[in-house]
Legacy VTK file of the C-alpha trace (Angstrom):
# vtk DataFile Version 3.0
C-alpha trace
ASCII
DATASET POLYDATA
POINTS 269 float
-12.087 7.468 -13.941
-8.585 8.028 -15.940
-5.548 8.674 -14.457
-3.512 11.167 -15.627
0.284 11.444 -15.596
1.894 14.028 -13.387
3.564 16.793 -14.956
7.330 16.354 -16.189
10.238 17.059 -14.114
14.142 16.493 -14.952
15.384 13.443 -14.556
17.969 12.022 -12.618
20.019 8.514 -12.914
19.353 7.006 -10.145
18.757 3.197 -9.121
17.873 1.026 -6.441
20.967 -1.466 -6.061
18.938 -4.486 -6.115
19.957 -7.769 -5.191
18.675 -10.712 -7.340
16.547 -12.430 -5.290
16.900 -16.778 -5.223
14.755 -20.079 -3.713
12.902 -18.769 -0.647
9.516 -17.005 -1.239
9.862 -13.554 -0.351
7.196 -13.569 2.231
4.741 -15.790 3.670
1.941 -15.919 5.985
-0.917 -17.981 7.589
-3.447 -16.871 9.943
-2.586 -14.000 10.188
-4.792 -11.395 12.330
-4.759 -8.512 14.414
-6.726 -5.993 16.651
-6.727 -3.480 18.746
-9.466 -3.989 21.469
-12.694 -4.745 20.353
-11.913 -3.795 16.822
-10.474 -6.680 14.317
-8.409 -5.495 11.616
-7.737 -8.469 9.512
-7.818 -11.919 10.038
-6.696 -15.415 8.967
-4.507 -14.259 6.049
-2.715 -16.785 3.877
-0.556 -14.997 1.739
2.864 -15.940 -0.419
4.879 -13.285 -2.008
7.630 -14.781 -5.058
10.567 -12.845 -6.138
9.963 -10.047 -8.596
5.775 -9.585 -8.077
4.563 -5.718 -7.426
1.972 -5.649 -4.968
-0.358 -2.727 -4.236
-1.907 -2.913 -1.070
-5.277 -0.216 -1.161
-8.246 0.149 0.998
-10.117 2.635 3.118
-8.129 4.509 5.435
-8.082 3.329 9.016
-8.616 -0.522 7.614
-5.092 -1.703 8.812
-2.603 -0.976 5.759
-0.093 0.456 7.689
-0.251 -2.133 10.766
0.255 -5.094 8.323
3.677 -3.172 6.727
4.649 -3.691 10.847
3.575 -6.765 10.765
6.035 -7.934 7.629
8.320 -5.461 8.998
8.036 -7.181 12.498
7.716 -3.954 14.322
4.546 -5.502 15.739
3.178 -8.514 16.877
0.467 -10.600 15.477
-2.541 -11.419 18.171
-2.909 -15.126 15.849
-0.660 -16.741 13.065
2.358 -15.795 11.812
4.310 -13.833 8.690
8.069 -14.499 7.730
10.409 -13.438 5.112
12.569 -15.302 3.390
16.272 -16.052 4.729
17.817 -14.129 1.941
15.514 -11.320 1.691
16.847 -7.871 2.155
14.156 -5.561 3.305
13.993 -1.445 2.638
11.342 0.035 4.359
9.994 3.776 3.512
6.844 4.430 6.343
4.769 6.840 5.219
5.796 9.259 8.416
9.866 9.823 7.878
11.869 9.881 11.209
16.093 9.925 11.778
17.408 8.663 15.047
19.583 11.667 15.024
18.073 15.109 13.368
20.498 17.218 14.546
22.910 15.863 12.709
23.286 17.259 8.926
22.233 15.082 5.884
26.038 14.750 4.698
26.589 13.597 8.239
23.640 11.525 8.289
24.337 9.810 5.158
28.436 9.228 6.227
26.998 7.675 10.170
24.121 5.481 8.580
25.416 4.391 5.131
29.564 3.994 5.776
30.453 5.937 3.001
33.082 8.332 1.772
32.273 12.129 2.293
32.359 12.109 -2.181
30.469 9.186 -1.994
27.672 11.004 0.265
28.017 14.251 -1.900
27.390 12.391 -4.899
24.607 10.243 -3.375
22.903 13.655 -2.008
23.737 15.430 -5.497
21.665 13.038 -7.202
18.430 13.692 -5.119
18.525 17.576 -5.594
20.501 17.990 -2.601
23.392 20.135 -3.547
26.500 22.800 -2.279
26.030 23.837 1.261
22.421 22.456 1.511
24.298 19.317 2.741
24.820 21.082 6.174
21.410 21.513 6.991
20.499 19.567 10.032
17.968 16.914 8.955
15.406 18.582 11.416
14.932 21.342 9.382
13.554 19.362 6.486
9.876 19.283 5.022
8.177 16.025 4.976
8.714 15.672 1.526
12.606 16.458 1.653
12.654 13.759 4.702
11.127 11.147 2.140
13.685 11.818 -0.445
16.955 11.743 1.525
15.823 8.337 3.441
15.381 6.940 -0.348
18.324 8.219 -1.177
20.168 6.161 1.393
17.914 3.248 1.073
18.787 3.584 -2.762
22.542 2.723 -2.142
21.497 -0.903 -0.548
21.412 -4.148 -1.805
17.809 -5.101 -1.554
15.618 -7.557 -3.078
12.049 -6.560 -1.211
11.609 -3.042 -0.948
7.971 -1.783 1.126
7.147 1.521 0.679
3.828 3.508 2.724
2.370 5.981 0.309
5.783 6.928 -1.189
4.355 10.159 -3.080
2.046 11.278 -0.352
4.910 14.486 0.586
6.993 14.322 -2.501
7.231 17.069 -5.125
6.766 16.457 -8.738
10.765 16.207 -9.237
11.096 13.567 -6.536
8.160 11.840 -7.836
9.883 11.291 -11.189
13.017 10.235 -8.739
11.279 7.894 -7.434
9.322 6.428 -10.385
12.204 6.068 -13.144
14.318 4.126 -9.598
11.259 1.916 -9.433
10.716 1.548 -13.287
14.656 -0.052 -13.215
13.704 -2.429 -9.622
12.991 -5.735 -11.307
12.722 -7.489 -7.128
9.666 -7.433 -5.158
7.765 -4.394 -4.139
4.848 -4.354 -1.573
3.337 -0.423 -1.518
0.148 1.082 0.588
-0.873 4.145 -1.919
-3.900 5.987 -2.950
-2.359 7.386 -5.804
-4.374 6.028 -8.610
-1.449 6.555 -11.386
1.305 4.817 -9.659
-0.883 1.845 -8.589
-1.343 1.351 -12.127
2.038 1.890 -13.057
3.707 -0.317 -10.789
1.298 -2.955 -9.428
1.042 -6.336 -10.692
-0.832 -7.735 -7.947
-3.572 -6.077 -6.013
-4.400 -6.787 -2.504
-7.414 -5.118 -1.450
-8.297 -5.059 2.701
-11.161 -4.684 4.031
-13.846 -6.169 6.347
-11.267 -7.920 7.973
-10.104 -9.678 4.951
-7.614 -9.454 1.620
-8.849 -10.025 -1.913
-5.789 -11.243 -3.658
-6.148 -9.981 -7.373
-3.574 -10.764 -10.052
-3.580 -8.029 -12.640
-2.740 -4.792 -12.991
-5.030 -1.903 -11.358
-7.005 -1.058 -14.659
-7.844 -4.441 -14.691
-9.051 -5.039 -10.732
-11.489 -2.217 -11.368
-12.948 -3.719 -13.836
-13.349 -6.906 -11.809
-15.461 -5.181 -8.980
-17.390 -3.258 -11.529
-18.493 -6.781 -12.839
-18.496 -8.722 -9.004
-20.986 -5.274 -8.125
-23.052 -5.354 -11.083
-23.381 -9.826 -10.388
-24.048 -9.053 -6.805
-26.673 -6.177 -7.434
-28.537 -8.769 -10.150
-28.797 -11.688 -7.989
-30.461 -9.520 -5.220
-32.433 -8.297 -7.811
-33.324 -12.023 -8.532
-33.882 -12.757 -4.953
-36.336 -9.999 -4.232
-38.630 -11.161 -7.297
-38.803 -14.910 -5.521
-39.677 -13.278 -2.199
-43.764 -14.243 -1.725
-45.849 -11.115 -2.302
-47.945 -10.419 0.718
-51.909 -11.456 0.605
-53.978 -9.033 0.033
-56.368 -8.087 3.027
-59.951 -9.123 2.254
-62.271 -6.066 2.406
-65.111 -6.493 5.408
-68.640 -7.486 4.537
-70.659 -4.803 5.162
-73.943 -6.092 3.870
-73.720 -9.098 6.191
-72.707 -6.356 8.873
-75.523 -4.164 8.518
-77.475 -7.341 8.531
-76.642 -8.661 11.677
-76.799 -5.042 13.577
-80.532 -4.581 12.147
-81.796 -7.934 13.502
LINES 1 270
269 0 1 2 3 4 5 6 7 8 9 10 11 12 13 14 15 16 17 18 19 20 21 22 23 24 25 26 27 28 29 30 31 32 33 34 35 36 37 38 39 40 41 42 43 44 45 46 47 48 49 50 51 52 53 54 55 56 57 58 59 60 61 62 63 64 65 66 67 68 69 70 71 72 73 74 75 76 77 78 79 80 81 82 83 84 85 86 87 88 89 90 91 92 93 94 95 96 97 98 99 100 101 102 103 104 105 106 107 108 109 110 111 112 113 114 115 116 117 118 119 120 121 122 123 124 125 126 127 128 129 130 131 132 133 134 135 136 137 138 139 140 141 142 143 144 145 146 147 148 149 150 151 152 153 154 155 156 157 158 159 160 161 162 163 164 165 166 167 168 169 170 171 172 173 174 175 176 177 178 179 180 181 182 183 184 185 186 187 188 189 190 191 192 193 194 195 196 197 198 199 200 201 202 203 204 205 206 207 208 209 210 211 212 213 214 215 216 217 218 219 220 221 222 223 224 225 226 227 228 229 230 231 232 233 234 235 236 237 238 239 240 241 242 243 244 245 246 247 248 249 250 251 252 253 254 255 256 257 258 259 260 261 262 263 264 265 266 267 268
């Protein structure tokens, strides 16, 4: 399947402040695992993330995407091993569900409480993400999903970061905060970890593919084009050595038909 390019919006300057990232890996794990119950999400993951790679984490829904962000994010526990980041990592985290500790407040009021900025500075900020004149005012509680998403990258954009997770970033955003968001990632040069099912930003911005399932990551290096490609080739290997395997199986004997002369021999004596 292609994937096509979403339509063209305007364009805005805007940036992620990143901070160059030095020595420490970004993040690292070993053993990893967790579950809920019976149920095993993942387990015994040994993963290192290095300054500057663009990871795309994909896989079925309900496999565990958004409980391993937690897990790097440490908003959960691990039930075995363990996950660190780096000491001079600074972490931005976009979850896929948008939430402010204080909605009644209004996004210029939001922005001057949570980012310590000037009331220009905040106008500015808010400007730059479509959010202009009096619509400043509105209480952050009467926002759409998709206008949530946008103002918490807008104050996650004026940060100094150098490992920025996002959880399906363009699952609520319109096509103008789309482009927002993918000319601000097009300038990040530090590491990125996403969970997205959006075929045409996995391609454009992964580097590294970690697929999850059955319990388990498959740790591809290459772009998303190129991943595909590599299952199409591990399915069609798989599907010829079965193939292989059923033509060594030892064909049942045939049954040997009954006698009947002898039968009719024995009954008439």
């Amino acid at each position: 399947e292609t994937t096509e390019r979403p339509t063209e919006a305007r364009k805005l300057n805007v940036h992620f402040t990143a901070q160059e990232f030095r020595g420490d890996d970004v993040l690292t794990m070993s053993g990893l695992g967790k579950r809920y119950g019976e149920r095993t999400l993942f387990h015994d993951l040994d993963l290192t993330v290095t300054g500057g790679e663009r990871i795309a984490l994909i896989g079925d829904n309900g496999a565990g995407k958004t409980t391993f962000l937690r897990l790097v994010m440490n908003e959960e526990t691990p039930d075995t091993g363990w996950v660190q980041r780096g000491p001079s990592v600074r972490t931005a985290y976009l979850p896929q569900i948008v939430r402010f500790a204080v909605p009644e407040r209004s996004m210029l009021d939001t922005m001057l409480y949570e980012c310590k900025c000037t009331p220009q500075e905040a106008r500015d900020q808010l400007g730059a993400y479509g959010f202009c004149g009096e619509d400043v005012l509105k209480p952050v509680s009467a926002l759409s999903g998709g206008e949530l998403s946008r103002l918490r990258l807008c104050m996650l954009m004026r940060r100094e970061i150098n490992f920025l997770i996002l959880d399906e970033p363009t699952n609520h955003l319109d096509i103008a905060s789309r482009e927002w968001i993918e000319d601000a990632l097009s300038d990040y040069t530090q590491a990125l970890l996403f969970v997205s099912h959006d075929r045409y930003f996995i391609e454009k911005f992964a580097t590294r593919i970690w697929l999850l399932e059955n319990g388990t990551i498959t740790d591809y290096r290459g772009t998303y084009e190129q991943f595909r490609e590599y299952r199409a080739r591990q399915t069609a290997l798989q599907q010829a050595a079965k193939a292989v395997e059923r033509k060594k199986e030892p064909k049942p004997k045939p049954k040997r038909a009954p006698n009947t002369t002898r039968a009719r021999e024995r009954t008439e004596r």
